[in-house]
Phi, psi and omega in degrees: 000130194245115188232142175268153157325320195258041171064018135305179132220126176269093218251084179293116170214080176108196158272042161229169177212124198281096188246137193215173178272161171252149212285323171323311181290320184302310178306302196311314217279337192095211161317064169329133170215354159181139211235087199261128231230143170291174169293146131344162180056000202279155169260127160248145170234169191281145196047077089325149122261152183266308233211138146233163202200129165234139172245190174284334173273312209202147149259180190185172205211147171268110181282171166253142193269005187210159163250151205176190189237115156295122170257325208210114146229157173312076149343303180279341175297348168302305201291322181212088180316292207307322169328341180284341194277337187274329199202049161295344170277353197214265139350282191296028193289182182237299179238164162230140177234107187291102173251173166327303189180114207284332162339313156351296218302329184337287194314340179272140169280170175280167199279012176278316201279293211301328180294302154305327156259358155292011187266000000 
């Protein structure tokens, strides 16, 4: 598991990559209500947004953190935004991404870095 500055976390399995917020961030944003996920098939490059996500607090857009093809996204956080508050970490992901080049990941932190700085 791989995590970003802007409160991913990123789950390498093969040459996709599972990407959702960290349960810090579901905290910072609050109450989810509502959430809109790109198409299947979209071409990304890394810092696109991907994903908005509105709370009760704020809205905010999810970058992508690799470039790639969204092959799989998450259907039920649409239908029920507050699951991410419940399983942001586990469930609740957002996109799968077929990448380019897993190399990316390098640039990201492991979760002892990502814990110091939210800490």
């Amino acid at each position: 598991m791989k995590y970003t500055e802007d409160h991913e976390w990123l789950n390498l399995d093969g040459d996709v990559v599972t990407v959702g917020i960290t349960d810090h961030a579901q905290e910072q944003l609050g109450d989810i209500v509502f959430i809109e996920l790109p198409e299947v098939g979209t071409q990304i490059s890394k810092g696109d947004d991907i994903v908005v996500i509105e709370s009760v607090k704020a809205a905010s857009d999810i970058v992508a953190p690799l470039d790639g093809e969204i092959v799989e996204v998450n259907d039920a956080i649409v239908e029920n935004p507050a699951s991410v508050n419940e399983d942001a970490e586990g469930g609740a992901w957002f996109v799968r991404v077929k990448v380019d080049d897993t190399a990316q990941l390098d640039e990201y932190m492991d979760e002892t870095a990502y814990k110091d700085l939210i800490a």
